[in-house]
C-alpha positions in Angstrom: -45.5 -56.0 -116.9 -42.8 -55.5 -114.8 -43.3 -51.5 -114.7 -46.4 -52.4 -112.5 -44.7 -53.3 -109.8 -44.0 -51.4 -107.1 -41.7 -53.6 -105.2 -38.4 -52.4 -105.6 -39.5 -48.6 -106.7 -41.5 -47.8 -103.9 -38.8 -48.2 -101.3 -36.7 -46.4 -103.6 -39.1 -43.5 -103.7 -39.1 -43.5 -99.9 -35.9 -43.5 -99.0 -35.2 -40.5 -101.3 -37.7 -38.1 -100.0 -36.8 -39.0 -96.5 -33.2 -38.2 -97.6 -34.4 -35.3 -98.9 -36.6 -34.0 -96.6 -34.1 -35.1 -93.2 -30.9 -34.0 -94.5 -31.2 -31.6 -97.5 -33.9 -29.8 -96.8 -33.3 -28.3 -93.5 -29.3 -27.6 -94.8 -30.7 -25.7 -97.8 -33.5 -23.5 -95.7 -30.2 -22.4 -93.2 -28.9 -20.6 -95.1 -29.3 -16.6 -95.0 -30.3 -14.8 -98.0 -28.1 -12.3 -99.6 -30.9 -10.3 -100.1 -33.6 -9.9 -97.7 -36.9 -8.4 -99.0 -37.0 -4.6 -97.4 -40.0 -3.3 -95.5 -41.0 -0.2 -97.1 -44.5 1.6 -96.7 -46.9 1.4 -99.5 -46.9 4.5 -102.0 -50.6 6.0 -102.5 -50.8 6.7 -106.2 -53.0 9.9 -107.2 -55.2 9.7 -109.8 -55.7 12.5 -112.1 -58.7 12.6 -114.7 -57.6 12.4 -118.2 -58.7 16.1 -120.4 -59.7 14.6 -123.6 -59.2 17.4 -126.3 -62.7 17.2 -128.2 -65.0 16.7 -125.2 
């Protein structure tokens, strides 16, 4: 079964994440977002109790 082995298609394997992770990776986290999560302070919600007509 020639799927099996691993010969050839490990080395393949390898090289391709080391591609990836040396040369794409670090050019795709440079760049800059277009739009950069803001900082706002967190909105307290008030509760109010719910008047149920027949109670």
């Amino acid at each position: 079964m020639p799927q099996l082995n691993p010969n050839p298609w490990f080395s393949i394997m390898i090289m391709s994440w080391l591609t990836f992770s040396l040369i794409f990776q670090p050019k795709t986290l440079s760049f800059i977002s277009t739009n950069p999560p803001a900082h706002k302070t967190p909105t307290t919600t008030k509760n109010h109790p719910w008047t149920w007509p027949w109670s």
